[in-house]
Every structure is written in C-alpha cells, then in structure tokens.
ROLUMZA-175550 format. One line per field, with one value per residue (C-alpha): residue number from 1; x, y, z. Coordinates in Angstrom, 3 decimals, decimal comma. Example, Ala and Ser with C-alpha at 12.3 -4.5 7.8 and 13.67 -1.06 7.14 Angstrom:
BEGIN
k <- c(1:2)
u <- c(12,300:13,670)
v <- c(-4,500:-1,060)
w <- c(7,800:7,140)
//
This chain:
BEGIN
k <- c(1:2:3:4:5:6:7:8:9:10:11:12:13:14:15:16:17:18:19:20:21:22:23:24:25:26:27:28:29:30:31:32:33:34:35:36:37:38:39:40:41:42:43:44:45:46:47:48:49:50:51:52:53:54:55:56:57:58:59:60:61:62:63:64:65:66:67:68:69:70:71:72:73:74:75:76:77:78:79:80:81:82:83:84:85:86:87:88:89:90:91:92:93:94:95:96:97:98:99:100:101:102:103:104:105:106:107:108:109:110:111:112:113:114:115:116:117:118:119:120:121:122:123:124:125:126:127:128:129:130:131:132:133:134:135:136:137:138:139:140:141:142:143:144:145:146:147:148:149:150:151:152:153:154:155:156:157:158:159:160:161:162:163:164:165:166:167:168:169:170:171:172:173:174:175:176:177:178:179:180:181:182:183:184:185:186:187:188:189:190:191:192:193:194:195:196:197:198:199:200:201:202:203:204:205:206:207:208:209:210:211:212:213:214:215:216:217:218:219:220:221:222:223:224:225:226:227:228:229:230:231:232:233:234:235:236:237:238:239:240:241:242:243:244:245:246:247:248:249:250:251:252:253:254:255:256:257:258:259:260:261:262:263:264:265:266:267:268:269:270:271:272:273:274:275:276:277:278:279:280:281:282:283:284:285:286:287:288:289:290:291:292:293:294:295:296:297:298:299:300:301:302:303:304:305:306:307:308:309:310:311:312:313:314:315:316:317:318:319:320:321:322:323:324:325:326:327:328:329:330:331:332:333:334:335:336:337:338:339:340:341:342:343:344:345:346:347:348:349:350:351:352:353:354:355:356:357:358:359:360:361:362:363:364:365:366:367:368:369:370:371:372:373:374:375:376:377:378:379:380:381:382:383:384:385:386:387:388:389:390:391:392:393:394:395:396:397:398:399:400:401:402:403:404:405:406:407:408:409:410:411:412:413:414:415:416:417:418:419:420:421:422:423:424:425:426:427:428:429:430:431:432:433:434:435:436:437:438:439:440:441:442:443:444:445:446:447:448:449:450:451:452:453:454:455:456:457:458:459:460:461:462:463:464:465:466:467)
u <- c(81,334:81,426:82,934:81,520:83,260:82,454:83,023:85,784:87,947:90,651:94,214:93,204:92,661:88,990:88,577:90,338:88,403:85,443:86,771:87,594:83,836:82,170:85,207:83,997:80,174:80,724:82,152:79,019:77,063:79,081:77,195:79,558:80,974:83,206:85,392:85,665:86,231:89,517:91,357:90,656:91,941:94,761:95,904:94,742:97,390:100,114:98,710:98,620:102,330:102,745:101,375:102,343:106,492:105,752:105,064:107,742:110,277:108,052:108,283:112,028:112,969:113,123:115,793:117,551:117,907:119,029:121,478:123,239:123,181:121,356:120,795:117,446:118,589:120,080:116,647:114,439:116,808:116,299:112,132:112,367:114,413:111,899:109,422:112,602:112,140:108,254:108,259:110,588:108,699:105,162:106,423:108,470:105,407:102,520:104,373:105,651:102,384:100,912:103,443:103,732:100,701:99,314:100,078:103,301:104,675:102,163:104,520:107,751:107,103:106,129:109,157:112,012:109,595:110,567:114,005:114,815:113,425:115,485:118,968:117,721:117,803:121,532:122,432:124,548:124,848:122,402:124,251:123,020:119,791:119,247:120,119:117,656:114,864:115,298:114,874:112,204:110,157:110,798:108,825:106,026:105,808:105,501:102,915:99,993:99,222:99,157:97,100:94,065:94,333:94,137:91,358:89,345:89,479:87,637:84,440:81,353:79,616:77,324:78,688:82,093:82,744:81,984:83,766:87,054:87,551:86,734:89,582:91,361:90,986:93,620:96,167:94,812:94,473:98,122:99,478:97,548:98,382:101,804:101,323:99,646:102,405:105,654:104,562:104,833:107,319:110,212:110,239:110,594:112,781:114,036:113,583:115,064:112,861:109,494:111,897:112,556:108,289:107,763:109,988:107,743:105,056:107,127:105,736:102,557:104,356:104,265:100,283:99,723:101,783:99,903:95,840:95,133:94,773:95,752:93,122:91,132:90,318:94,250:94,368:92,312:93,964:96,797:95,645:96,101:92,212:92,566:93,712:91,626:88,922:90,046:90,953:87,443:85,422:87,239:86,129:82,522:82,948:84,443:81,577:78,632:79,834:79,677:76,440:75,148:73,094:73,879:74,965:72,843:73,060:75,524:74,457:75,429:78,474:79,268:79,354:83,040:82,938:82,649:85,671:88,736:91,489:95,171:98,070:98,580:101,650:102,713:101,905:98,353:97,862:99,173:96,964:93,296:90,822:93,204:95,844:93,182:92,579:95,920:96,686:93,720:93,709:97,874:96,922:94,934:97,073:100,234:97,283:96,461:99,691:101,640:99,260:99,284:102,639:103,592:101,588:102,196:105,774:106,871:104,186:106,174:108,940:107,103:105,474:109,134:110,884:108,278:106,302:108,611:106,427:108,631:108,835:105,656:103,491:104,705:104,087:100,455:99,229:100,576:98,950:95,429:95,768:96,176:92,992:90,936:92,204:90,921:87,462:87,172:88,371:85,358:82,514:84,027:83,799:80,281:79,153:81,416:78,581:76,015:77,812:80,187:83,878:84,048:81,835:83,838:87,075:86,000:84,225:86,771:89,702:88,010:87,211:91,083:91,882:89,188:90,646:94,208:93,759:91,908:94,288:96,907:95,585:94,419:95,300:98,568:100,202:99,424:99,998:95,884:95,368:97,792:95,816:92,454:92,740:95,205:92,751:89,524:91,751:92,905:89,262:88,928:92,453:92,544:89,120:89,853:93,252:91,373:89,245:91,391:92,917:88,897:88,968:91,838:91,575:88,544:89,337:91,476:90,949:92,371:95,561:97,042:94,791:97,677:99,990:97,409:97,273:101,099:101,276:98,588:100,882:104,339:102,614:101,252:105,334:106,174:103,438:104,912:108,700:107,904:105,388:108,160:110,247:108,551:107,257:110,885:112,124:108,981:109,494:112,883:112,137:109,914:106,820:104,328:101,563:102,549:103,275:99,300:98,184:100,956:99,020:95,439:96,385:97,510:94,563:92,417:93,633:93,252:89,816:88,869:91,028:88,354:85,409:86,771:88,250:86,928:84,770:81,950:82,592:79,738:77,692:79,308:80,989:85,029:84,541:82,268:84,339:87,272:86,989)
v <- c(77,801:74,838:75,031:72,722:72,292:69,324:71,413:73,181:74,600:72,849:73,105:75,115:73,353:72,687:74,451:77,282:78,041:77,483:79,629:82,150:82,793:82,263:85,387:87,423:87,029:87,264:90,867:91,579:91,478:93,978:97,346:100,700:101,659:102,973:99,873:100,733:103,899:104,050:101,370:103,792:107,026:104,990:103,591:106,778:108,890:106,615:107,458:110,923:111,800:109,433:111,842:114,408:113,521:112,785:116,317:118,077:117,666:120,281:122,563:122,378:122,507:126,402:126,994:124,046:124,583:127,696:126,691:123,493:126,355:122,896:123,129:121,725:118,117:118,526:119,970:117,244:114,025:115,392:115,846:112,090:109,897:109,727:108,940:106,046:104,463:104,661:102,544:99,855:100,068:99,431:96,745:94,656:95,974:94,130:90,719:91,564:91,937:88,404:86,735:87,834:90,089:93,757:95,145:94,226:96,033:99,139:99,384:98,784:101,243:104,374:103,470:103,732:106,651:108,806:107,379:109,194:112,399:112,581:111,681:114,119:116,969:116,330:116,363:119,330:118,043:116,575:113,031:112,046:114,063:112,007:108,439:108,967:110,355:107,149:104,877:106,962:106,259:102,825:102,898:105,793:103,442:100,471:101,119:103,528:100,417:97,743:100,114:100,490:96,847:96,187:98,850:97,377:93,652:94,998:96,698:94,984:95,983:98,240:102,020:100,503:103,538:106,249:104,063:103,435:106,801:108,936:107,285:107,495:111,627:111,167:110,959:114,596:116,153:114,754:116,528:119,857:120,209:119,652:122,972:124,586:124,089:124,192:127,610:129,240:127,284:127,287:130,601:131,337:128,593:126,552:123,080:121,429:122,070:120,200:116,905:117,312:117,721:114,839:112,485:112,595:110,285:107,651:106,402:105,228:102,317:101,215:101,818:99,954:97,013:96,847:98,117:96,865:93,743:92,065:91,538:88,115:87,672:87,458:84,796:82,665:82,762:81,867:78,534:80,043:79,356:79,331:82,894:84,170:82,229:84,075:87,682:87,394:86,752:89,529:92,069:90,763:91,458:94,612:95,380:93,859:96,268:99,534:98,538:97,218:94,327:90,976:90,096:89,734:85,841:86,212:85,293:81,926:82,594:82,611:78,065:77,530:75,761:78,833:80,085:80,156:77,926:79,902:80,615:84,321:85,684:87,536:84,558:84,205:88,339:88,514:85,449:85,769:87,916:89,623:90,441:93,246:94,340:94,917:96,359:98,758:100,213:100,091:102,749:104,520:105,209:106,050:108,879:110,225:110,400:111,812:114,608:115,358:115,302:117,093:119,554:119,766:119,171:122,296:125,046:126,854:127,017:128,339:130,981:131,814:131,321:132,397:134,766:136,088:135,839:135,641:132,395:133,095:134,063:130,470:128,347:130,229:129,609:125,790:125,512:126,456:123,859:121,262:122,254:122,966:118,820:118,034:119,550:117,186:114,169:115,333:115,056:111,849:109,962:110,965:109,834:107,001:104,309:106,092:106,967:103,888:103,586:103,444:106,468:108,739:107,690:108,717:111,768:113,060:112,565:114,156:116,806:117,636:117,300:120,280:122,856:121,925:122,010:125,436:126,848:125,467:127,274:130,551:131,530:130,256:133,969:135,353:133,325:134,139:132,236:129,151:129,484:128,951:126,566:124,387:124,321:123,404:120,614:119,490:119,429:116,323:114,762:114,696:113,386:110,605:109,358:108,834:106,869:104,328:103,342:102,197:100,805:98,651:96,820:95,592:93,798:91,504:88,318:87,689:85,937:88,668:91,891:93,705:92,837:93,672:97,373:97,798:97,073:99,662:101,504:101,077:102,387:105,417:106,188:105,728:108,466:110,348:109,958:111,364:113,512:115,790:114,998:115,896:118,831:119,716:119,009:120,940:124,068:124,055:125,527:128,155:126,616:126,826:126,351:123,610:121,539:121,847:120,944:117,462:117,201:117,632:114,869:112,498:112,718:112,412:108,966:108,283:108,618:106,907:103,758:104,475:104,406:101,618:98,703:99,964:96,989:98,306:97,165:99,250:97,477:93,759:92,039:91,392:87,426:88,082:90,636:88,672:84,598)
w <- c(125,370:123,189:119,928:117,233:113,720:111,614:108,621:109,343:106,734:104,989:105,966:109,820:112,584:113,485:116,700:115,617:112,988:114,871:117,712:115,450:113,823:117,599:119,077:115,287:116,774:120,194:119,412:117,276:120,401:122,538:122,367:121,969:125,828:128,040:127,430:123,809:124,443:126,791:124,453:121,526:123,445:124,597:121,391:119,720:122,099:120,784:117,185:118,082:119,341:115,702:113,877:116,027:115,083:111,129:110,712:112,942:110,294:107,920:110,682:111,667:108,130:107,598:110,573:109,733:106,016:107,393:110,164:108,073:105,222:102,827:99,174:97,342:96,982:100,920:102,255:100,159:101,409:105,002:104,367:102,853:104,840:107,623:105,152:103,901:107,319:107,390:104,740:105,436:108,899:107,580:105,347:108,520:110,911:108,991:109,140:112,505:114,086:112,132:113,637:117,012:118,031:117,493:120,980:121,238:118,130:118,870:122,522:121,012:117,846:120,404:122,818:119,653:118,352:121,281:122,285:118,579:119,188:122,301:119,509:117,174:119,968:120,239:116,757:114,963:111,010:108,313:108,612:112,264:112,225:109,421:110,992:113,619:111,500:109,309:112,825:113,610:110,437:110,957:114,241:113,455:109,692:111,738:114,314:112,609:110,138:113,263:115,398:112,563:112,380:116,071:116,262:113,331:114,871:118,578:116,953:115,473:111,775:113,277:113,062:112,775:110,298:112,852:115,436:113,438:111,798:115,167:116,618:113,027:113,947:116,645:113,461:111,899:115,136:115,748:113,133:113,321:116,994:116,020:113,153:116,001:118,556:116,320:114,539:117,844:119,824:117,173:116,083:119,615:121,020:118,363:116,663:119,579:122,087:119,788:119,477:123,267:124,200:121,641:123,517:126,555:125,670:125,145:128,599:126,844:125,825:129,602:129,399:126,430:127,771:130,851:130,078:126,489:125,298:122,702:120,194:120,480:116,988:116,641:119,799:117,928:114,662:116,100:117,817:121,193:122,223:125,905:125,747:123,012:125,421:128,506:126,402:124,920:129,052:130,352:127,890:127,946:131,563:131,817:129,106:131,470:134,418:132,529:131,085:134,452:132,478:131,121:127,167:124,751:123,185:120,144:116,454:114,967:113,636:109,465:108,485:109,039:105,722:103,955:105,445:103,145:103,557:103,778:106,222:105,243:104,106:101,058:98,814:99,916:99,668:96,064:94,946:93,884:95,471:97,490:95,229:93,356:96,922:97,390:93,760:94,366:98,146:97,772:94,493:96,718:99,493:96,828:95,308:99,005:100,061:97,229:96,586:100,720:101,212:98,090:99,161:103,291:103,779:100,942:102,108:104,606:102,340:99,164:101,274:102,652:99,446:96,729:98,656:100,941:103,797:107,917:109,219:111,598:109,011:106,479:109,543:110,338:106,979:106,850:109,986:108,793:105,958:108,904:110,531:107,440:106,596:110,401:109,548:106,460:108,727:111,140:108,630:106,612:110,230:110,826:107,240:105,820:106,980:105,170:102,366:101,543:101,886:98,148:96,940:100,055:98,126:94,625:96,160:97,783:95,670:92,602:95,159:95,826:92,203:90,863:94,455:93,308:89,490:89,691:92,158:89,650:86,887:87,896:91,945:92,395:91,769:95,787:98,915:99,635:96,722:97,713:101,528:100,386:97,274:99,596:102,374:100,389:99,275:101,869:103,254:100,440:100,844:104,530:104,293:101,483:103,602:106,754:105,526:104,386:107,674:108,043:104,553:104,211:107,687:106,696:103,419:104,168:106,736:110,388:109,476:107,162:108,073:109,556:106,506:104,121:106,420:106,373:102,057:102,031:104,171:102,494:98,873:101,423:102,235:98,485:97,956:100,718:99,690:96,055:96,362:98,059:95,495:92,621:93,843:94,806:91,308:89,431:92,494:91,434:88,504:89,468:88,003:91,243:89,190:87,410:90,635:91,426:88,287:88,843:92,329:90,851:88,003:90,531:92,959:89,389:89,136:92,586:92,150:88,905:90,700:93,632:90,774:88,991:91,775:95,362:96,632:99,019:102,863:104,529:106,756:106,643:109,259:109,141:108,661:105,498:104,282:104,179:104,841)
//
C-alpha cells in the first residue's frame, strides 16, 4: 500500500497521518465476523470478572459490617475506597494506554485485579481489606475505560452502536451474575469464598497477551507504521478466511489536511472543541454513576436495616434490580444507532429520574415498593450508563481517545464515591424517601446536560468524529 500525503497535517509526520486515515478506511471495509467476534468475547470476559469484582463489595458488606461489628462512617469508607482506587486508576489508565498501548494495560489491570481478590480472602480487619480493595480499584478503574477504547478503534461506522454496546453488556451481565452468585454463595459459605472464585480468571491476562492485538489505529498514531502495516494485513487476513472471499477496495480516506494538528495530552483535551466534550460526557458519567451507585451499593442494607428483611431475601431483591438494569442494557444496544447516542442519554436519564422521584414520593414505605420503582429505574440508568462507554470513545481522536475514556471515567468514580455517600448521610437519618427524590434530582440534570451539550455521533466514522 502506498501512502501519499502532500497535505499532511501540521506538526505530525506525513506518513503517519496518512497511514493513519488509510488503517481508519481500511477498517471501514471489514464486514462484522468471527474475527470481531472472539476479540470482543475475549476482552469482554476480562470486562466481565471487572464488573463481576466492583460489585462483590455490596454483597460482602452485610456479614462484614457484621463480623468487624462497623459503624455508618466504617461501612461507607469500606463501600468507597474501591471506588478511591477506580478513580485514580482511570485517570493514570487513559494516559497509560496513549503512551504505551491498549492491550498491554487491559493484561496488566486483570492480572493485579485478581492477585487482590486472592489478599482480600486473607484479611481479618477493615485496614487491610481496605488496602487491597483500593489496589483493586486502581486496576478494575484502569482497564474498563482502555478496553471501550480499544473496542471502539477495531469496528467501522456501520452498526458500530449494536457492535460496541453488545460487547458493553459483558459489564451488566458482570455484575448481575455476580448478584446472582453472591446472594446464594455467601449466605451459605461466606464472603471469602466469592473473592477466592473471582481470583480465577486472572489467567485471561495470559490470553489477552498472546491472541489480541493491539489496535492498529493506535500503531499508526504512534509512528510505528511497519507494525500498524503488518497488525492491519493480518486482520484483513484472518477476516478473508472466515469470509472465504477477498476485501472489498477501501474508501479514500478523509484529505489529511483536514485532520487536526495536536499531540494529545491533557492540554490538547481541555482546549477548544474537546474541552466541552469533556465538560459534558465527564457530567454525564458523574449523573449515571452517582444515581446507580447510590442506589445499588445501599439496597441490601435498607431492606436489612429498614425493612427487616434476612440476608437472603435483601440480596434476592438487589439481585432483581441487577437484571431488570441488564434488560435495559439489552434494548439500548439494539437501538442506540437508530435512535442517537444523544436522544438515548436524555431519554433515559429523565426516565430514571420520574421511577425514582415517584417511588420517592409515594412507595418508598414497603420494600415491594423500593423493588419495583428501583427496577423500572434501573431499566433507564443501566441503559443510559452503557451507552456511554459507546459514546465517549467516539468523540475524541486517536491520540487521546483512551484519555478522553478514562476523564469520562474518573467523573464516573466521583459519581460512584458520593453517591454512596450521600445516600449514607441522608439514610442516616431515616429519611428513605428523601434519598430518592436526591437520586431523581441528580439524574434530572443528567439529562437536561444530555439535551443541552450531547453532540450526535450516530452513523459517522471515528476520523470525522474527532480529527
């Protein structure tokens, strides 16, 4: 393939940025496959056990409160911490992974992931327990941004939506298996034994090291064009023998001169376009997160504390919260093209805020109540939240996508370090109803931001999107 670049853009090398529109329109041309397929259900496992040891903290928190014999403040600073180190994580990840490559920080991040749930089986105090949870975060923080980057830079425009966000399911489904498995397995064995089973996939690290590549797009950014050359021919391949046919010819790539000039970073991401990109989709994630969070990680304890329900009833009701989130996952993925990543945000936000704010005002007296008004919105907020792992990906260009992912990310951890926190402080007090009607106000905003400062992404391609 000759590369030619008379015009290309100022300050980047010429065949790089040349290289880097022909790899953006050589993907284009790749139908949907087999190949696709595997490196999304391998990455999405890694996503999965993610999820999968976020959650387990809700669900060990009833014995443990118990067992350390924790206060409020106690019981919320061991909910949080994790959340402490998921944010530091996304913020170091993003950079991380601009720097040195998307595969290689998806690896590490799973490996530390479950070397910690193997130290957090052996602890007997909060202080430990809570120095491994924080190390954790860092990892499960760092790789869930990186691996909706990495996903986002190997599919073309078309369907990228249902693409993206059926792989983005692996996260939901993560964390509902994880309701589904810890409300039987610890009231019957213990919190020790679901940090022990979460260790185990730590071996997908080794897979991921050896079976997916890292992403050409990035290869070519990073003036490492033999690779990105070589990187890009092997897929085609691989993608020629499962469809048994040759390649269609790819598109002339976008003019290289219209191609912004910039070397990423921080500076470049707060500056201009990208800086209301930022501002907006990190508002966005802090709305999504606090209201899912404040809502998730305190259920089994209101229905033990305020209802009075046993532990196996508390963690049966959380858990059909989880799934009734996973159905509204389901039907976002199957119509985010068609409907818009912006209009799904605003939808679906305002959505969570009426369920909440109703179940706020008038059915937050009987734990039936909390069940079904928590579900229906979690149908919306589970829904919104998925969908911006597709969204924020695609806003923002090569050379700082995944640090554009992980800022989105870090304002997701603020969300999910004080939406516990407030609803903590306002349970505290008795006032249940009042902490859904806090919920319901926040997701409001959420989706007047969405209304007001969402750009629409549907149907363009990653290079127009973001130059």
């Amino acid at each position: 393939m000759t590369i030619d670049a008379p015009h290309a853009a100022a300050g980047r090398h010429p065949d790089t940025a040349a290289l880097a529109a022909a790899i953006g329109a050589r993907f284009e041309r790749l139908p949907l496959c087999r190949w696709h397929v595997t490196v999304r259900l391998v990455i999405g496992a890694v996503t999965f056990f993610e999820a999968f040891d976020q959650l387990l903290i809700a669900y060990a928190l009833p014995q443990l409160r118990a067992a350390w014999h924790l206060g409020t403040g106690q019981t919320t600073a061991l909910m949080t911490v994790g959340s402490v180190g998921m944010l530091a994580g996304a913020l170091l990840s993003g950079r991380l992974a601009d720097r040195v490559g998307r595969v290689k920080v998806i690896a590490v991040c799973i490996a530390v992931s479950s070397l910690c749930n193997l130290a957090l089986t052996l602890c007997t105090s909060p202080a430990p327990f809570m120095a491994a949870r924080f190390v954790q975060g860092l990892a499960i923080g760092g790789e869930v941004p990186v691996a909706a980057t990495f996903i986002a830079e190997i599919t073309r425009t078309h369907q990228r939506g249902r693409f993206v966000l059926l792989y983005e399911l692996v996260f939901p489904a993560g964390l509902t298996a994880c309701a589904l498995l810890a409300s039987w397995l610890v009231p019957l064995l213990g919190w020790r034994w679901m940090f022990g089973l979460a260790a185990i996939p730590g071996v997908l690290c080794l897979v991921v090291a050896r079976y997916v590549p890292e992403s050409p797009r990035w290869l070519a950014d990073h003036g490492r064009h033999e690779q990105a050359l070589d990187t890009m021919a092997a897929i085609e391949k691989k993608v020629e023998g499962i469809t048994g046919g040759p390649l269609p010819e790819p598109a002339p790539p976008a003019p290289v001169a219209h191609r912004t000039a910039g070397r990423g970073g921080l500076r470049e991401l707060l500056s201009g376009r990208y800086r209301r990109r930022a501002l907006v989709v990190g508002a966005l994630w802090f709305a999504g997160y606090f209201v899912n969070y404040g809502i998730t990680s305190w259920l089994p304890t209101i229905y033990r504390t305020h209802f009075g329900l046993d532990l196996s009833t508390a963690l049966g009701y959380s858990t059909v919260t989880s799934c009734a989130g996973l159905v509204g996952c389901l039907v976002v993925a199957l119509t985010v093209d068609r409907a818009g990543r912006r209009r799904t945000l605003m939808w679906c936000l305002g959505g969570s805020a009426v369920a909440l704010l109703l179940l706020g005002l008038f059915s937050g007296g009987s734990a039936t109540g909390v069940l079904v008004w928590t579900s229906l919105g979690s149908v919306f907020l589970f829904g919104a939240n998925i969908c911006l792992y597709l969204y924020t990906p695609e806003l923002f260009p090569t050379r700082m996508r995944a640090l554009g992912s992980s800022v989105g990310g870090a304002l997701n951890r603020v969300g999910v370090i004080l939406g516990p926190i407030v609803v903590g402080a306002v349970y505290a007090d008795g006032a249940l109803g009042t902490v859904f009607v806090t919920l319901a106000v926040v997701a409001l905003a959420g989706s007047v931001t969405a209304a007001a400062g969402a750009e629409e992404t549907s149907g363009q391609r990653l290079e127009d999107v973001a130059p």
